[in-house]
KOLTI-691281 format. One record per residue (C-alpha): x, y, z; residue in three letters. Coordinates in nm, 4 decimals. Example, Ala and Ser with C-alpha at 12.3 -4.5 7.8 and 13.67 -1.06 7.14 Angstrom:
BEGIN
+----------+----------+----------+-----+
!     east !    north !       up !  aa !
+----------+----------+----------+-----+
!   1.2300 !  -0.4500 !   0.7800 ! ala !
!   1.3670 !  -0.1060 !   0.7140 ! ser !
+----------+----------+----------+-----+
//
This chain:
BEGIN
+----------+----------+----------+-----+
!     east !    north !       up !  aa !
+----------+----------+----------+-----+
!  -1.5344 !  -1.0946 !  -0.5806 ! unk !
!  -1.7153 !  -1.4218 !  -0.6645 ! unk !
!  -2.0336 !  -1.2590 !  -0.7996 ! unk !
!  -1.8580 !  -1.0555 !  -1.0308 ! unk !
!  -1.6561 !  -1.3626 !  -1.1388 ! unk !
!  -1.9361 !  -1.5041 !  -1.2460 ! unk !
!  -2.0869 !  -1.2216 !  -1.4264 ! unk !
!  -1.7648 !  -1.2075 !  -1.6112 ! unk !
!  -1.5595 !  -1.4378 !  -1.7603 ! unk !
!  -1.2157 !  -1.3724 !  -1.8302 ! unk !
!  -1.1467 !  -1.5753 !  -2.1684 ! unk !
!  -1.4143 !  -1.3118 !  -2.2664 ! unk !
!  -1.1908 !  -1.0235 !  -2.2139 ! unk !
!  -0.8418 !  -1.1059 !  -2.3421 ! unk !
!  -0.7427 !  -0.7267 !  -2.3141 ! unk !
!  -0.8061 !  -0.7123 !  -1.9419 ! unk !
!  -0.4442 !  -0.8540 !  -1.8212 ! unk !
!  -0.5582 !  -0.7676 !  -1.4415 ! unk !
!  -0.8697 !  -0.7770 !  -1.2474 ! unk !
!  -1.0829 !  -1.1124 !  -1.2325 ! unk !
!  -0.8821 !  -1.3502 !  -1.1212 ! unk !
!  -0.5475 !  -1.2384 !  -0.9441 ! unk !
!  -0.5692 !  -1.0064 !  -0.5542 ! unk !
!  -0.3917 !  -0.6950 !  -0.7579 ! unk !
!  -0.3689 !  -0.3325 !  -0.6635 ! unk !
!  -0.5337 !  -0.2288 !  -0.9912 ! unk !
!  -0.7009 !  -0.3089 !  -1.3005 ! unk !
!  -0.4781 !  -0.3016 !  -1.6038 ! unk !
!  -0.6630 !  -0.3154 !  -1.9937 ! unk !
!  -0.4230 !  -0.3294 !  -2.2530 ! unk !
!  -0.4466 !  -0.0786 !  -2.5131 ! unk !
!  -0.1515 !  -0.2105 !  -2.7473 ! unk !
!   0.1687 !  -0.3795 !  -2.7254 ! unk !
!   0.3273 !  -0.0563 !  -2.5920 ! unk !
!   0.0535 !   0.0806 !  -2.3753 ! unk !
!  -0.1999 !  -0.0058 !  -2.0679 ! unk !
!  -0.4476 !   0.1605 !  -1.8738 ! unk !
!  -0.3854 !   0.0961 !  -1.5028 ! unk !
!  -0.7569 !   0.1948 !  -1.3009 ! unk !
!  -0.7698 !   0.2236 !  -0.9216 ! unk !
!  -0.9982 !   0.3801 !  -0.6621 ! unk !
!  -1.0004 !   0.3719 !  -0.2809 ! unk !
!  -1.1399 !   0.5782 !  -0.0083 ! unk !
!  -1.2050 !   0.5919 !   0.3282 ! unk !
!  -1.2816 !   0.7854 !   0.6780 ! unk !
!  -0.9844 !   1.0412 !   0.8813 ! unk !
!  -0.7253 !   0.9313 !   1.0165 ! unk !
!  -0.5388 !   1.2570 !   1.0948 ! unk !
!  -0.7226 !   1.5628 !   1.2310 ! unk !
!  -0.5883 !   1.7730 !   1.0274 ! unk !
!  -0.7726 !   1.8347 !   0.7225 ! unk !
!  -0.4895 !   1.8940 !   0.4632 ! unk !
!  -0.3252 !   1.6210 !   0.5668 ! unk !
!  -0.6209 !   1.3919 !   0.5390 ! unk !
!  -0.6717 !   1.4522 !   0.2144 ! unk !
!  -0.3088 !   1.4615 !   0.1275 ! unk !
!  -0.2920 !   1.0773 !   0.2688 ! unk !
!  -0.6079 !   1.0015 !   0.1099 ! unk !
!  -0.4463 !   1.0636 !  -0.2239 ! unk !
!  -0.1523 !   0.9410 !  -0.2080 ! unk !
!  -0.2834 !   0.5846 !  -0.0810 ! unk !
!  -0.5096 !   0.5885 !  -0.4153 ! unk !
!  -0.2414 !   0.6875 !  -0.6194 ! unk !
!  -0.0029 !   0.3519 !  -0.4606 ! unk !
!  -0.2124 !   0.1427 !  -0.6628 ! unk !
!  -0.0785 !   0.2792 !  -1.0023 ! unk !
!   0.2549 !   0.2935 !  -0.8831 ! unk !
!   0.2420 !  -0.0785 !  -0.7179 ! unk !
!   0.1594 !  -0.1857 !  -1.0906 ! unk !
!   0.4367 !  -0.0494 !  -1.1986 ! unk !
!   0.2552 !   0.2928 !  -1.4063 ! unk !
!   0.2419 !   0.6032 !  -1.3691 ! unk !
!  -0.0979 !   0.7862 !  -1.2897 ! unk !
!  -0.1844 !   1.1176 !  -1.5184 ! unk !
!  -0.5348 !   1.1440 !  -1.4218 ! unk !
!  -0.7942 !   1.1343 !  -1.1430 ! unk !
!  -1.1170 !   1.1946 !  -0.9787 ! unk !
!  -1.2743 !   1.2756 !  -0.6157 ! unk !
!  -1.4942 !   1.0175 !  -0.4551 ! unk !
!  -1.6097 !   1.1917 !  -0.1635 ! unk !
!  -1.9161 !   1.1988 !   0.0808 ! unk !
!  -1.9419 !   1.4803 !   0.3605 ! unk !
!  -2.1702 !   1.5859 !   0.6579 ! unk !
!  -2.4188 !   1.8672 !   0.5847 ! unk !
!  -2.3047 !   2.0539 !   0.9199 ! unk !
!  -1.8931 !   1.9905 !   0.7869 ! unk !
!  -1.7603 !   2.3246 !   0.7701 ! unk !
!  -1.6572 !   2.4719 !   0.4650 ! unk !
!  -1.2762 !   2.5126 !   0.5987 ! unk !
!  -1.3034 !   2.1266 !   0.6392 ! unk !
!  -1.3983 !   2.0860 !   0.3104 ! unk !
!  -1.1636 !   2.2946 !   0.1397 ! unk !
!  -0.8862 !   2.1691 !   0.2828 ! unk !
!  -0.9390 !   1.8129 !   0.2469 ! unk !
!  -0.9943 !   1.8716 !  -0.1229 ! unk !
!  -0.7027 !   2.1227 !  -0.1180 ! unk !
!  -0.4698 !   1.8462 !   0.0094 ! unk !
!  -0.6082 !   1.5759 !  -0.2148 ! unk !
!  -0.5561 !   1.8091 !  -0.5312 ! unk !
!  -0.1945 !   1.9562 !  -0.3937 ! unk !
!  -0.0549 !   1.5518 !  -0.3713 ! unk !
!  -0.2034 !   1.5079 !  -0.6930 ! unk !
!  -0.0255 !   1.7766 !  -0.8592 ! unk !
!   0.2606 !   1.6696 !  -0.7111 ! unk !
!   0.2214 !   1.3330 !  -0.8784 ! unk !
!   0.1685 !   1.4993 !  -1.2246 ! unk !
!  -0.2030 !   1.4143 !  -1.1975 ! unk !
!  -0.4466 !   1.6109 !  -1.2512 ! unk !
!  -0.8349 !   1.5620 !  -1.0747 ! unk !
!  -1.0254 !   1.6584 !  -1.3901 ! unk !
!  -1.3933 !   1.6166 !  -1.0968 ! unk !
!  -1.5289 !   1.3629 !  -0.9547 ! unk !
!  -1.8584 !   1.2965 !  -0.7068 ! unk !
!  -1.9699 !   1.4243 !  -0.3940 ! unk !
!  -2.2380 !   1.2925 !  -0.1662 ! unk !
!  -2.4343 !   1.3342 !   0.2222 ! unk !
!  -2.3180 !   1.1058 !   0.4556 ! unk !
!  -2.2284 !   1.1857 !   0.8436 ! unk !
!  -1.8482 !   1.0369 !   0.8233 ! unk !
!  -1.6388 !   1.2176 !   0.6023 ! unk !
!  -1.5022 !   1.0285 !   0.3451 ! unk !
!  -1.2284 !   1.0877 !   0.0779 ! unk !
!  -1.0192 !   0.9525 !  -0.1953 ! unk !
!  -0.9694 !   0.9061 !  -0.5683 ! unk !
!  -1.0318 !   0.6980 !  -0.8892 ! unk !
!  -0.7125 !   0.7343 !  -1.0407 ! unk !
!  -0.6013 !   0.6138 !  -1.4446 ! unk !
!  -0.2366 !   0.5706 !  -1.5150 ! unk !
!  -0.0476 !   0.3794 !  -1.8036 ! unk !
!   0.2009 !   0.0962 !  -1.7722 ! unk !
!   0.4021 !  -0.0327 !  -2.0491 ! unk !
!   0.2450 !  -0.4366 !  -2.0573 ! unk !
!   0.5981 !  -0.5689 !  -2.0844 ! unk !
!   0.6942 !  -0.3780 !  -1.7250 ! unk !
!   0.3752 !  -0.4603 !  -1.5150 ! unk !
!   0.4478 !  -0.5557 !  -1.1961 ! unk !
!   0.2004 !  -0.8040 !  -1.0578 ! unk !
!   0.1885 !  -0.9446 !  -0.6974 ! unk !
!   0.2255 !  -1.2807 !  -0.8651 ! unk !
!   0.6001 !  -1.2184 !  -0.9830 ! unk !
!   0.8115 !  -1.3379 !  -0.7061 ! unk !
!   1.0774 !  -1.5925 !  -0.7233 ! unk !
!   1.2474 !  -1.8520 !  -0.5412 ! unk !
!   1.5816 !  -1.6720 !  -0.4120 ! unk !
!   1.4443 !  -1.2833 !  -0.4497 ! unk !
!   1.5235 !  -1.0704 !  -0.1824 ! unk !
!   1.2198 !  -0.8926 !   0.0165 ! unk !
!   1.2406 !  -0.4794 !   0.0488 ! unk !
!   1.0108 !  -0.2531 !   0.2069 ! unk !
!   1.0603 !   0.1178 !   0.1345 ! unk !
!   0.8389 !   0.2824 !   0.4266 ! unk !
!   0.7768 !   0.1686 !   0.7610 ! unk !
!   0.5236 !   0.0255 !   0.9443 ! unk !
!   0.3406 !   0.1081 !   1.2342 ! unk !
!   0.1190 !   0.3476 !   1.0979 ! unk !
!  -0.1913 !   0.2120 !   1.2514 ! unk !
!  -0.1511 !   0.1496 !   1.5848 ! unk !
!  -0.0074 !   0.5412 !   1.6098 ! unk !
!  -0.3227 !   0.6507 !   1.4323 ! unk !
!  -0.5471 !   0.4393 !   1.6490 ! unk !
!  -0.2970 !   0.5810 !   1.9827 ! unk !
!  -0.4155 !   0.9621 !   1.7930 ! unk !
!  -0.7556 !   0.8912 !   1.7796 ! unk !
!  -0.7631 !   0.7325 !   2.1563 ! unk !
!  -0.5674 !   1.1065 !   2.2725 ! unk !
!  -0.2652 !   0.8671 !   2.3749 ! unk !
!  -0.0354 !   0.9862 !   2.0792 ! unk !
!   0.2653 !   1.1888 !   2.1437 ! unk !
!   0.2848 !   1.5204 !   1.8148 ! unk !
!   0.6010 !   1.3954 !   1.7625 ! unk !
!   0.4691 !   1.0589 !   1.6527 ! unk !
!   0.2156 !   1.1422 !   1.4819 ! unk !
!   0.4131 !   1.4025 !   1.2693 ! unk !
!   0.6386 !   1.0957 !   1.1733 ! unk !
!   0.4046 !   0.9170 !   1.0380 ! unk !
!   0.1730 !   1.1694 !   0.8694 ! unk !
!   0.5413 !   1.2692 !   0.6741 ! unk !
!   0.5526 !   0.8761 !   0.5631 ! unk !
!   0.1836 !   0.8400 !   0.4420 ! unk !
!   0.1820 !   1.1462 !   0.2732 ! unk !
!   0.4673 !   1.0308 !   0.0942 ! unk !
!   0.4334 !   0.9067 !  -0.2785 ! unk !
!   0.5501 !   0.5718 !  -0.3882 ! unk !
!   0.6550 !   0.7418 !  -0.7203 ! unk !
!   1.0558 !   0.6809 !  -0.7020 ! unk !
!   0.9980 !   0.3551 !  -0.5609 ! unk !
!   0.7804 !   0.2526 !  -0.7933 ! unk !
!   1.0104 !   0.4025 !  -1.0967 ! unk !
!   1.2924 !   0.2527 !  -0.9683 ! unk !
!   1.1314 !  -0.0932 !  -1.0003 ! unk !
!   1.0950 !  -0.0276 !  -1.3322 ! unk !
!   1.3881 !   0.0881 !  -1.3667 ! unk !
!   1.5443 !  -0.2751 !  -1.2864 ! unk !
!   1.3063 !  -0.4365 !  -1.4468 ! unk !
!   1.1405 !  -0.6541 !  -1.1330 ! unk !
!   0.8384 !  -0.7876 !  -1.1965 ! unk !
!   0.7068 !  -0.8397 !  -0.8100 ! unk !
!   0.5295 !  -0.5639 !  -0.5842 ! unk !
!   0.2262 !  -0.4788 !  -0.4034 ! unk !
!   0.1837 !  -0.1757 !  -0.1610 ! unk !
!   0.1169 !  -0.2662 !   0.2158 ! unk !
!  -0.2439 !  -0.1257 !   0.3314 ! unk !
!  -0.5147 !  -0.1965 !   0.5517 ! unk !
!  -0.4379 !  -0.6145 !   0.4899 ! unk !
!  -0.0683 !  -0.5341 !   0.7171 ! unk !
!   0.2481 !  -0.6111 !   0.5676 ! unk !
!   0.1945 !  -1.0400 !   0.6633 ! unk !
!  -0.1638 !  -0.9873 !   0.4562 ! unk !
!  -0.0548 !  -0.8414 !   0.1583 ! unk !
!   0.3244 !  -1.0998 !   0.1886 ! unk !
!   0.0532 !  -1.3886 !   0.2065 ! unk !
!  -0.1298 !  -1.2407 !  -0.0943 ! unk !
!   0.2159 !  -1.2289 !  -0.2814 ! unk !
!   0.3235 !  -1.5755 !  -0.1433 ! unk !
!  -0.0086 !  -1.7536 !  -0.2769 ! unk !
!   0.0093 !  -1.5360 !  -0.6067 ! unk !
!   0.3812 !  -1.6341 !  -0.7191 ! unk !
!   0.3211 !  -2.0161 !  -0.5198 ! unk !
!   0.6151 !  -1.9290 !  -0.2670 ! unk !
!   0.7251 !  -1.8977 !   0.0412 ! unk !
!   0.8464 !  -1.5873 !   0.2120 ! unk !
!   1.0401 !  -1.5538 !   0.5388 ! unk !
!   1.0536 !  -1.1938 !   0.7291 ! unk !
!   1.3739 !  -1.1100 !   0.9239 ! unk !
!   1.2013 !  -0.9166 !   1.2371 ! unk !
!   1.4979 !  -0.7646 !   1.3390 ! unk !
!   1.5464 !  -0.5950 !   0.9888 ! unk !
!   1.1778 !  -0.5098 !   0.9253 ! unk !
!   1.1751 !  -0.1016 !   1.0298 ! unk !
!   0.9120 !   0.0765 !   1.2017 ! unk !
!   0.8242 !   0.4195 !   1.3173 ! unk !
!   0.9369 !   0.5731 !   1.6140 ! unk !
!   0.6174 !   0.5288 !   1.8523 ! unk !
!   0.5085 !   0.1873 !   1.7195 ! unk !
!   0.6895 !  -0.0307 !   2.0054 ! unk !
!   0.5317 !   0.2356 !   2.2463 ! unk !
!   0.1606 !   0.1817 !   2.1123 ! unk !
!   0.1671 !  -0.1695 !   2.0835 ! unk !
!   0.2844 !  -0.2133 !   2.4008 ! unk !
!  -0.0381 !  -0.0020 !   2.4868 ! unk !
!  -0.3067 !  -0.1743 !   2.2736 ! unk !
!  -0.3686 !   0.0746 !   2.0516 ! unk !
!  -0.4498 !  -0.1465 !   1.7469 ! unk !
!  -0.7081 !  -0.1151 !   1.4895 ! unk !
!  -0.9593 !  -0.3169 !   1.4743 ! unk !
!  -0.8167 !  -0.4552 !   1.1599 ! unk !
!  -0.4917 !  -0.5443 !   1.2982 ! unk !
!  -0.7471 !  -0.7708 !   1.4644 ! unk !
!  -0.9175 !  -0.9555 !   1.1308 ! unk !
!  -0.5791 !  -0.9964 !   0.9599 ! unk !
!  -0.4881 !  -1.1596 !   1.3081 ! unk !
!  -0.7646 !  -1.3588 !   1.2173 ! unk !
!  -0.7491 !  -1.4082 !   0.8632 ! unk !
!  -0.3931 !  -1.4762 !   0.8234 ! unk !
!  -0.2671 !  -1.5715 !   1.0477 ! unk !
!  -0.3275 !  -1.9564 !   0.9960 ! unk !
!  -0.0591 !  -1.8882 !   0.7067 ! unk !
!   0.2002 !  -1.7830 !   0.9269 ! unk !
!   0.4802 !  -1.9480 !   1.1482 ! unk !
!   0.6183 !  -1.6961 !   1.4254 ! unk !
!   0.9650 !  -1.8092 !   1.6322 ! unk !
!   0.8798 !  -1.8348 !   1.9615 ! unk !
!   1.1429 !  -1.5625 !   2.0366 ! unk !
!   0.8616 !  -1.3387 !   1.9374 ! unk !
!   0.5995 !  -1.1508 !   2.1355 ! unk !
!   0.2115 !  -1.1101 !   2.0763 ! unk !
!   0.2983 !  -0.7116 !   2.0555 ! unk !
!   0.5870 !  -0.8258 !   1.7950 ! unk !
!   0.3543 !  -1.0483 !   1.6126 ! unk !
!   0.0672 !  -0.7621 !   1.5906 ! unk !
!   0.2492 !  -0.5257 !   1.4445 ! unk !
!   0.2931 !  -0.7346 !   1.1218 ! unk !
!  -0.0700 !  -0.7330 !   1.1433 ! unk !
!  -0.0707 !  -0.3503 !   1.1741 ! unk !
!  -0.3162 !  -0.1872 !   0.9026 ! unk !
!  -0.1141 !   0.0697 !   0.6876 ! unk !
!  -0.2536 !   0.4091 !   0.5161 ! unk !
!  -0.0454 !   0.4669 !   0.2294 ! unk !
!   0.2762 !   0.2388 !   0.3145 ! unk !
!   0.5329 !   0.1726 !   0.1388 ! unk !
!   0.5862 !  -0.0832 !  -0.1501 ! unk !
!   0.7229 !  -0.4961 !  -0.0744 ! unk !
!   0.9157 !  -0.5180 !  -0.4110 ! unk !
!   1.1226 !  -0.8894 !  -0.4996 ! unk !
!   1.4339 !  -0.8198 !  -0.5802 ! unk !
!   1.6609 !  -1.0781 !  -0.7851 ! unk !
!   1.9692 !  -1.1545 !  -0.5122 ! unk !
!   2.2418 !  -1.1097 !  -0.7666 ! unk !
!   2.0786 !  -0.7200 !  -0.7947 ! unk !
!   2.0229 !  -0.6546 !  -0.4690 ! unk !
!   2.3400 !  -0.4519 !  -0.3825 ! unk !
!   2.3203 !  -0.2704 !  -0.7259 ! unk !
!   1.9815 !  -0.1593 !  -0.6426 ! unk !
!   2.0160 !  -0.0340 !  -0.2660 ! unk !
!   2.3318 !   0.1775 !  -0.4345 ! unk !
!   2.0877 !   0.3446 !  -0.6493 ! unk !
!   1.7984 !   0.3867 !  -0.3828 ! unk !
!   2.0418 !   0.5740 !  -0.1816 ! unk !
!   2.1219 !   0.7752 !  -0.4967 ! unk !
!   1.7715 !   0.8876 !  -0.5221 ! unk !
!   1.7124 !   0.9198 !  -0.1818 ! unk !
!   1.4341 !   0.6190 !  -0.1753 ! unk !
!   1.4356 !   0.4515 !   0.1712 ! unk !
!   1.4998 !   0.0594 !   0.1327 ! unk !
!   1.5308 !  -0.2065 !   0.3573 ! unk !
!   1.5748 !  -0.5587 !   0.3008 ! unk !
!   1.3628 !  -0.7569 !   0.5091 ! unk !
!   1.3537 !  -1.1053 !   0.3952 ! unk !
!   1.3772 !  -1.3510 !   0.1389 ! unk !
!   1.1644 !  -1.5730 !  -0.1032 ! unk !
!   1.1876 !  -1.9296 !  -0.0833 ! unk !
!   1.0924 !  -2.2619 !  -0.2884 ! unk !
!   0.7233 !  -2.3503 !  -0.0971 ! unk !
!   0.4571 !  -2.2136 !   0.0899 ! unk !
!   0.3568 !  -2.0322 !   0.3836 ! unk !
!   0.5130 !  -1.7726 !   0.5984 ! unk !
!   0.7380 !  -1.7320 !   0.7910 ! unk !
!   0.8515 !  -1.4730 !   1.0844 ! unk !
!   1.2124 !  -1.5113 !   1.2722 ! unk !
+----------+----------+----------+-----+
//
């Protein structure tokens, strides 16, 4: 991001609340004092076989950005690039998918750009508004907030255990149900109590995107293992190896930032390095709300689990 940096200046754009200088989801351009514009892509490569699905997850995950600012996306369009020889069943449903989520959302994709390339690829740039005075920001943790997830992890080593034809249906049928889900309610129940700290977990892991937030709001964050959830297969593929290869750079990356107990295994410690697709949102939760707002999750039907808590410092850290 340093070359843009220095191609723009921030002072210069005083309407640009998000984008040069904080690790956000999304860009957010104020409009007025009541309205934003939120602006997002992603993409990237399969990783279900099934076409629908694909492009169901692929749209979703662009569509977390919004909703990890706290907004709420209205429009969209298709980034996509496609083998000559890909049939045109492929095709259709991987754009089928992508457009079905998006409805679902209350988005509509309004086009977009296609080009050649021999890996599929798919996702969205996707606009949404945000009322300035609700963003959420990964910077807005607090000493004393409580930590909650609302999907769980372990979607990449089951993918990975998919791709390497270790991966029981079962499994994998979890976890395509939790990436295709959107992080709408979550995101509108933020809003709803007025927190100010979130971030979705993606390809950085759930200890990637925590050390983003940590450094953003200058805290430190400690992770309760034994609450943290995970999907049904993901103690099965770790204990098999079946990690991305970008379980292995946030291993390396951040790792330096976090203390483990010594309780805990390397297939323990890996799986907080696990690359999500379209997981859930890390939201801070004031303590004295924290009751109040796992009441109304149930309510709604929103999965929540408290999984830590922020602290005065820096750092991780993992008991």
């Amino acid at each position: 991001m340093r070359p843009i940096q220095d191609v723009f200046d921030s002072a210069s754009y005083p309407d640009l609340l998000v984008g040069l200088e904080g690790p956000d989801d999304a860009a957010v351009w104020r409009l007025d004092e009541d309205r934003a514009l939120v602006v997002t892509t992603d993409f990237f490569t399969p990783v279900v076989d099934d076409a629908y699905d694909y492009g169901a997850i692929a749209a979703a995950n662009s569509l977390s950005d919004v909703y990890a600012m706290g907004g709420r996306p209205f429009l969209a369009l298709n980034i996509a690039a496609l083998p000559e020889d890909l049939p045109k069943d492929i095709i259709t449903g991987i754009l089928r998918g992508g457009a079905e989520k998006a409805r679902e959302a209350g988005v509509v994709i309004a086009g977009g750009h296609t080009i050649k390339d021999r890996e599929p690829k798919y996702g969205l740039v996707v606009i949404g508004f945000v009322d300035p005075r609700q963003m959420l920001s990964k910077g807005g943790l607090r000493p004393g907030d409580a930590l909650v997830l609302t999907k769980p992890l372990g979607f990449g080593v089951t993918t990975t255990a998919l791709k390497q034809e270790h991966a029981d249906p079962a499994d994998v049928a979890e976890v395509v149900g939790w990436m295709k889900r959107l992080n709408r309610a979550a995101s509108e129940l933020a809003v709803e109590f007025s927190l100010t700290a979130a971030t979705d977990i993606t390809g950085y892991s759930l200890l990637g995107h925590g050390t983003e937030m940590a450094k953003a709001s200058a805290v430190a964050l400690q992770f309760d293992f034994a609450a943290i959830p995970f999907v049904s297969g993901a103690r099965k593929y770790a204990a098999l190896g079946t990690f991305p290869g970008g379980a292995f750079d946030n291993l390396s990356h951040f790792s330096p930032e976090v203390e483990f107990d010594s309780a805990l295994g390397e297939q323990e410690r890996m799986l907080l390095f696990d690359p999500q697709t379209s997981g859930g949102l890390l939201l801070g939760i004031p303590a004295s709300r924290l009751e109040e707002f796992l009441r109304r999750a149930r309510e709604l039907d929103q999965p929540a689990w408290q999984v830590g808590r922020v602290h005065e410092g820096s750092g991780i850290n993992v008991r």
